[in-house]
C-alpha positions as CSV (number, residue, x, y, z in Angstrom):
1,X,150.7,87.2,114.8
2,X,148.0,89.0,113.1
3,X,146.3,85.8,112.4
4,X,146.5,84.7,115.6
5,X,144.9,88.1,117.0
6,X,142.0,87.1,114.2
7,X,141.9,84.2,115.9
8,X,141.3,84.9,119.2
9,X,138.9,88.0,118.1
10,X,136.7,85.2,116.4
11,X,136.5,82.8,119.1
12,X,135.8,86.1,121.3
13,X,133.2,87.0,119.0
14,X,131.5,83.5,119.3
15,X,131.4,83.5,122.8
16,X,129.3,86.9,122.9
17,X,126.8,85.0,120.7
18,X,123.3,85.7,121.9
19,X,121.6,83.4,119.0
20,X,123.3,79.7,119.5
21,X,122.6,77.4,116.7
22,X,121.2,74.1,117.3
23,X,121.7,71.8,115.4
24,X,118.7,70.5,112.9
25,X,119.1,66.2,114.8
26,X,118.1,67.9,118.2
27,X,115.1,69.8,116.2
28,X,111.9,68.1,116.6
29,X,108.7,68.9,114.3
30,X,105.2,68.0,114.6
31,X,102.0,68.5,112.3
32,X,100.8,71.1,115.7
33,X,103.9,73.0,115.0
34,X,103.3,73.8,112.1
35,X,99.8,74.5,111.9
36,X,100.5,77.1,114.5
37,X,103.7,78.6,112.5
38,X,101.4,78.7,109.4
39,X,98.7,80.8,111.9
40,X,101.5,83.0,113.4
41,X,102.9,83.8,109.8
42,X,99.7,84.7,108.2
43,X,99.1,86.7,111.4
44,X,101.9,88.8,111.3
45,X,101.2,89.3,107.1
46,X,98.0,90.8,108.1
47,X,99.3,92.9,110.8
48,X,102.2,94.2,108.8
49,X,100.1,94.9,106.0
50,X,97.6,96.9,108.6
51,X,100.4,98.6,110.2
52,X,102.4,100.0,106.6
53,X,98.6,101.5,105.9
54,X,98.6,103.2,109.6
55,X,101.8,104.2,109.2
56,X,100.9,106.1,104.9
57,X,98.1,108.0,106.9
58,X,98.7,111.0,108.5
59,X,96.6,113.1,111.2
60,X,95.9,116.6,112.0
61,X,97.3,118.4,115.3
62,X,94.7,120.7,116.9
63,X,97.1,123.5,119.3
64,X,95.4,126.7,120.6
65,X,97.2,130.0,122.1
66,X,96.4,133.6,122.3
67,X,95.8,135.3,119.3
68,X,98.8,138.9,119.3
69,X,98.1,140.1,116.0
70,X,95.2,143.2,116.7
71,X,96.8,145.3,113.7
72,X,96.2,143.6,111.0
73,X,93.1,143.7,108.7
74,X,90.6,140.6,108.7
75,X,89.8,139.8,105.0
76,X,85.9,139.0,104.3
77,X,85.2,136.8,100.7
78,X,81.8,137.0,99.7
79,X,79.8,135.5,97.0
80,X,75.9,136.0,98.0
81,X,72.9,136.3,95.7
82,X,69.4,138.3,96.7
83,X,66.5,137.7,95.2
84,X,66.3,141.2,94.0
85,X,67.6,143.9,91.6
86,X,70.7,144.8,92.3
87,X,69.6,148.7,92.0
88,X,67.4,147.7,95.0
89,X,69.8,145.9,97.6
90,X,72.8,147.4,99.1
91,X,75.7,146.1,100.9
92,X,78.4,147.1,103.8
93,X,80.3,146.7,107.1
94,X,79.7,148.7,110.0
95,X,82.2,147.3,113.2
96,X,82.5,148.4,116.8
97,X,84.8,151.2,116.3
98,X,82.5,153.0,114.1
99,X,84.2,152.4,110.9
100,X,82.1,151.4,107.8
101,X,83.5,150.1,104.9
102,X,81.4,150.3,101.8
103,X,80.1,147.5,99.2
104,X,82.5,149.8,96.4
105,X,85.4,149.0,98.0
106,X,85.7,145.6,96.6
107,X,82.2,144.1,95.7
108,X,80.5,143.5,92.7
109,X,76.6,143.9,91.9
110,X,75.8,141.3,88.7
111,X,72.3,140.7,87.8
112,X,71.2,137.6,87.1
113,X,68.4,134.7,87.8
114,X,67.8,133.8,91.3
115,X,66.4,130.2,90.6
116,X,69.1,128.1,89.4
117,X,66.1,125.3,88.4
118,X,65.8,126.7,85.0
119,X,69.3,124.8,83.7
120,X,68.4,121.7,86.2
121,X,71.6,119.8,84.7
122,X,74.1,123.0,83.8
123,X,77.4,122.0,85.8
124,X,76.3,124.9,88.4
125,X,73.5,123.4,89.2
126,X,75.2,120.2,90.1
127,X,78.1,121.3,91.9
128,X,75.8,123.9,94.4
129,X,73.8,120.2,95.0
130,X,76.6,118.9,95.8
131,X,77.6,121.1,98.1
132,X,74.9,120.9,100.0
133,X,75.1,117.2,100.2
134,X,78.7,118.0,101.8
135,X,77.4,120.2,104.5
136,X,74.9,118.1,105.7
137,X,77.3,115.4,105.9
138,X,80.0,117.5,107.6
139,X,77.0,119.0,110.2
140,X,77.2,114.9,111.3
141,X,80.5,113.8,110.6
142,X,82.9,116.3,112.2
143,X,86.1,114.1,110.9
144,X,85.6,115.1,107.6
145,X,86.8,118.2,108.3
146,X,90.3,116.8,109.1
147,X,90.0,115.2,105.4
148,X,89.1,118.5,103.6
149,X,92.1,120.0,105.2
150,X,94.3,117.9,104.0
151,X,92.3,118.2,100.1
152,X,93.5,121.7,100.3
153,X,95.0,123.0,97.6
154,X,94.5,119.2,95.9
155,X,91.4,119.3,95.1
156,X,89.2,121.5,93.0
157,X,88.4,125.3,93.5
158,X,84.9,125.6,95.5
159,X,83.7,128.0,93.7
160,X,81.0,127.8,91.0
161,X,81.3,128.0,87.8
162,X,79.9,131.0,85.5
163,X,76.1,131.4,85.3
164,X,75.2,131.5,81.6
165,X,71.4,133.1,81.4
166,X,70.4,133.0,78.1
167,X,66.3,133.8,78.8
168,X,65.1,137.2,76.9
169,X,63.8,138.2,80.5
170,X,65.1,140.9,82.6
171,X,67.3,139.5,85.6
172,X,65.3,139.2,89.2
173,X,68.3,138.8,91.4
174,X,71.6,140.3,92.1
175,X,74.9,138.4,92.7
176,X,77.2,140.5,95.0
177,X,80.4,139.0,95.5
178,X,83.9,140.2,95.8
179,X,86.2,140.7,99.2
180,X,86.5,143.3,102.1
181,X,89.0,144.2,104.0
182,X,88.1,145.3,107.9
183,X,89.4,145.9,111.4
184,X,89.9,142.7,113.5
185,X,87.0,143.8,115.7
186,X,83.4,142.5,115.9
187,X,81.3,144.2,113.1
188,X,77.8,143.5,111.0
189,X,77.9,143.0,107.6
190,X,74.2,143.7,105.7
191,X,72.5,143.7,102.9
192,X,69.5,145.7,102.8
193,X,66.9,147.7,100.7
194,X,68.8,151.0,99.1
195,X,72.2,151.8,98.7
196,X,74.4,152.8,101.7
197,X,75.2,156.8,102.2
198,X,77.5,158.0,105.0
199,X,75.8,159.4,108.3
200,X,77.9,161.4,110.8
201,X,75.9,158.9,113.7
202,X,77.3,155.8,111.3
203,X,75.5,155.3,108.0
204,X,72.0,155.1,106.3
205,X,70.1,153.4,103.4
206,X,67.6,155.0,101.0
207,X,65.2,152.5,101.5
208,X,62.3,155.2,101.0
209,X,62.1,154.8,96.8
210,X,62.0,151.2,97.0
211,X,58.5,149.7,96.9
212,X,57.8,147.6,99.6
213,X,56.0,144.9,97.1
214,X,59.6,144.3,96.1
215,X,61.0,143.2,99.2
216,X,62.5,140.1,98.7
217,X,65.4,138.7,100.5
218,X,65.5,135.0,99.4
219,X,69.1,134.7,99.2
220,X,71.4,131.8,98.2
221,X,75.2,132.1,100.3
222,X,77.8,130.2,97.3
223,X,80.8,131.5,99.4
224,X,81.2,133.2,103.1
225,X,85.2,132.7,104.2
226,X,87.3,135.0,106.4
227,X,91.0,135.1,105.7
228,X,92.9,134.0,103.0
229,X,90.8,132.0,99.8
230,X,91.7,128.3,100.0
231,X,90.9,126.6,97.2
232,X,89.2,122.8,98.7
233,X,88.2,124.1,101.8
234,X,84.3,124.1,102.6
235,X,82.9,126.6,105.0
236,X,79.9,126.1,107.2
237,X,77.6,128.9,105.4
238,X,78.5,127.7,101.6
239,X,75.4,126.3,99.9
240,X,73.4,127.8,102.4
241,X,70.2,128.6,100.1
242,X,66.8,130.7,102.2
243,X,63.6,131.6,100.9
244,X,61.8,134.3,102.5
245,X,58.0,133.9,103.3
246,X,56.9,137.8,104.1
247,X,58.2,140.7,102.6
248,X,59.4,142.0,105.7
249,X,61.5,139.0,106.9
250,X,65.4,139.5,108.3
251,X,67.6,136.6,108.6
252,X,70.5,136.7,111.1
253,X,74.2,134.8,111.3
254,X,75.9,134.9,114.4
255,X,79.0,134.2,113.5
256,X,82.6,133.6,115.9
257,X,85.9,134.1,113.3
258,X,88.6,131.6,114.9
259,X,92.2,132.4,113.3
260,X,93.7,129.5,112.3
261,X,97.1,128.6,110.9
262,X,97.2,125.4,108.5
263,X,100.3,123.2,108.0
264,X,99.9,120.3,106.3
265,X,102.5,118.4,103.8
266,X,100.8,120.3,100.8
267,X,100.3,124.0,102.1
268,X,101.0,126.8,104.9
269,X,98.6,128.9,104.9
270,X,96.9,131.7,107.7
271,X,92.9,131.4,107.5
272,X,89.9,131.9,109.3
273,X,87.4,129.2,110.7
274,X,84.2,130.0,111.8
275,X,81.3,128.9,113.5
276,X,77.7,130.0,112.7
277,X,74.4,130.4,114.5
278,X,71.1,131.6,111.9
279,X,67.7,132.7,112.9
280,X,65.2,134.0,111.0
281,X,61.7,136.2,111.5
282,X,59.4,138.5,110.6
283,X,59.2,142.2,110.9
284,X,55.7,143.1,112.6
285,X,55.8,146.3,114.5
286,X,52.7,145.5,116.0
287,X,53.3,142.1,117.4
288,X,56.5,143.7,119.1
289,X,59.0,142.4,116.3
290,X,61.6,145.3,115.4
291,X,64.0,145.3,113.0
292,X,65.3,146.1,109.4
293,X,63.9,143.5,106.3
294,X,67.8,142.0,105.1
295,X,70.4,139.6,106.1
296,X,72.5,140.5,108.2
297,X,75.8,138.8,109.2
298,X,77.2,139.8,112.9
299,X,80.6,138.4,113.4
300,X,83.3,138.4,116.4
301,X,86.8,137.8,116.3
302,X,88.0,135.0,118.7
303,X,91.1,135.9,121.3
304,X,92.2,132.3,120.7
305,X,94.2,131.1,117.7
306,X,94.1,127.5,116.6
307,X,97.4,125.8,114.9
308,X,96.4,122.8,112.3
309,X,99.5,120.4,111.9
310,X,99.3,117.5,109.6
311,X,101.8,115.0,111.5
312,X,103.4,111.5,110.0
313,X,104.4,108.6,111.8
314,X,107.9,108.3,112.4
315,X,110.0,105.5,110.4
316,X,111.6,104.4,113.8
317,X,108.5,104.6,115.2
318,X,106.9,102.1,112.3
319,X,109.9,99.8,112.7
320,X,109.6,99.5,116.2
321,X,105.5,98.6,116.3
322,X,106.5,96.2,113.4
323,X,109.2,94.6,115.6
324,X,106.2,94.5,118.9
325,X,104.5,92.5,116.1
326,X,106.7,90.4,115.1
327,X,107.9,89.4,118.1
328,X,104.5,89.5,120.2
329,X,103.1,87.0,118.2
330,X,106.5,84.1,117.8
331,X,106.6,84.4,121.6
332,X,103.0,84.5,122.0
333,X,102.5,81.9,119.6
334,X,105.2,79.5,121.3
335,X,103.9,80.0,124.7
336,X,100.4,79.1,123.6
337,X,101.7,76.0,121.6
338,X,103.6,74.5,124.2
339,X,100.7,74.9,127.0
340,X,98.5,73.1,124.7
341,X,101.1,70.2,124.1
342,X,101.0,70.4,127.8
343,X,97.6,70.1,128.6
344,X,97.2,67.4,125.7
345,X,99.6,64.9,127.0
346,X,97.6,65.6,130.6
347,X,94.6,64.2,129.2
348,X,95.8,61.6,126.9
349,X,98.3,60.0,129.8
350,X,95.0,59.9,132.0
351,X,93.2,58.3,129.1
352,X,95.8,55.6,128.9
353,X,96.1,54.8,132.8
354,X,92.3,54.9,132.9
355,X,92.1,52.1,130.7
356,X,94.8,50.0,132.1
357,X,93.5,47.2,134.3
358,X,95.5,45.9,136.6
359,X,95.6,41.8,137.1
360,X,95.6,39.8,140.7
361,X,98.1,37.3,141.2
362,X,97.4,34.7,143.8
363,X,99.8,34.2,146.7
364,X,101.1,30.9,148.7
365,X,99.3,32.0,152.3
366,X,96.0,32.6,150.1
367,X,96.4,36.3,149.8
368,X,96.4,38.3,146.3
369,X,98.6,41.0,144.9
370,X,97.7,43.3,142.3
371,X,101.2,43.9,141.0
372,X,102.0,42.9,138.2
373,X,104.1,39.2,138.1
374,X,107.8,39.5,136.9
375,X,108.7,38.1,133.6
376,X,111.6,35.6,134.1
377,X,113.8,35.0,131.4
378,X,113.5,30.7,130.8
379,X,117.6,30.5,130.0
380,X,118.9,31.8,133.1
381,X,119.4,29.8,135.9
């Protein structure tokens, strides 16, 4: 009984059969046949092989909503140097709600050499070049930012290395560097002549013992960031190096913070973006130019938060484009084969019956006919 159920399950089974095998006498090859199979196979290699290196990359996934978080503080990284003594320059924030936050609460004044051509080949000098290289590649190529995302956290720190200044010389610059920590509203940070002193109308600097041959406010930016410190991740303003020509020169960043939150395979992490604006001039009262000699730095917080996914192509995804594949090319292979077989025996049948010439066969009554005569076998009767 039960082999008869088997039975009668196999024979049902073979009926359902979608794939009926011929057998290999009814199979006919051809030299066309397989010249085509030998393109469609080495097609489909190609293909495959294109497809398995589409489907290893990954992508980033730009969404945007409306920034809740108002409470928080916005952390500022800085790493700038001035072409001045550090007992010269001062530094701080001042934002919209009155608040100032001074340069002691997390920044540090270290004298050193501005010029960073007198060790042409020290490690630091190569890395800053570099880094400039990067941004000027990155002001063009805006995809590369997708790639430094996703070198987060892999790659190397961004910052420099140690200076070591071994000259007998007093220092002629000040390296102020360190972090912030401020309201998530607009603000200005500065660095100016004199050091910063509290003023019930906001603050002041006493700029008035500082001699105004010393002005100098050739400065080289190694760092700006917002946010949390990502090591790999390059921001617009890093290797950012200005020389002043006056004495009495102010440069100006208009910078829009963007918060962003970065997912990718390696890290999860809540930074800033930002995107920068500089101009530059020269203080002359008398030509109508106002202002304070320094850099200042005016940034805004954007209402709009940006979400950075790194996505992956699913595997049923890669299986089905590798099945389209697969099957796109047999059946498009086969439909193209057997036109052309088509079209081929077209033209060579019209060869042939254009060079068949037909013979006349003369009649009793004196007409023709242009059949051709019957053949008659000579042993019938």
């Amino acid at each position: 009984m039960r082999r008869l159920n088997r039975k009668k399950t196999l024979n049902l089974m073979k009926e359902l059969d979608a794939f009926p095998k011929v057998p290999e006498s009814y199979v006919e090859t051809s030299a066309s046949g397989g010249t085509v199979s030998l393109i469609a196979f080495t097609t489909i290699a190609f293909l495959t092989i294109m497809e398995f290196t589409v489907y290893r990359d990954t992508w980033m996934k730009y969404e945007y909503e409306v920034d809740k978080d108002f409470t928080s503080k916005l952390r500022i990284n800085i790493d700038i140097t001035v072409a001045m003594r550090c007992q010269y320059v001062g530094a701080d924030v001042l934002d919209l709600a009155e608040t100032m936050v001074a340069s002691a609460d997390g920044l540090i004044y270290e004298p050193l050499f501005f010029v960073l051509l007198l060790q042409p080949f020290t490690l630091i000098c190569v890395i800053f070049r570099m880094l400039q290289v990067i941004q000027s590649r990155l002001q063009e190529e805006h995809s590369l930012q997708d790639v430094i995302f996703k070198s987060a956290f892999k790659s190397a720190s961004t910052a420099l290395p140690p200076r070591e200044d071994n000259s007998l010389q007093s220092p002629d610059a000040c390296r102020i560097h360190g972090h912030l920590y401020v309201n998530k509203v607009a603000g200005n940070f500065h660095i100016t002549v004199g050091k910063a002193i509290p003023h019930p109308r906001g603050h002041a600097h006493l700029a008035a013992l500082v001699s105004h041959e010393s002005y100098n406010f050739s400065h080289r930016i190694d760092h700006l960031s917002f946010g949390e410190l990502i090591p790999g991740i390059i921001n617009p303003l890093d290797g950012t190096e200005k020389i002043a020509s006056d004495h009495n020169q102010m440069f100006q960043y208009f910078i829009t913070v963007v918060p962003t939150k970065l997912h990718t395979y390696k890290i999860s992490a809540e930074t800033h973006q930002f995107s920068v604006t500089e101009r530059e001039r020269v203080i002359n009262h008398a030509a109508g130019s106002h202002g304070v000699s320094g850099i200042f730095m005016k940034y805004d917080i954007s209402s709009l938060m940006v979400t950075v996914t790194e996505e992956h192509m699913p595997f049923w995804q890669f299986l089905v484009r590798l099945c389209g594949i697969i099957g796109g090319i047999f059946s498009t292979t086969g439909i193209l084969h057997g036109f052309g077989r088509f079209v081929a025996e077209i033209i060579f049948c019209r060869f042939r019956l254009g060079s068949f010439k037909s013979t006349s066969v003369p009649l009793p009554d004196g007409h023709t006919s242009n059949h051709l005569p019957l053949t008659t076998d000579n042993n019938t009767h």
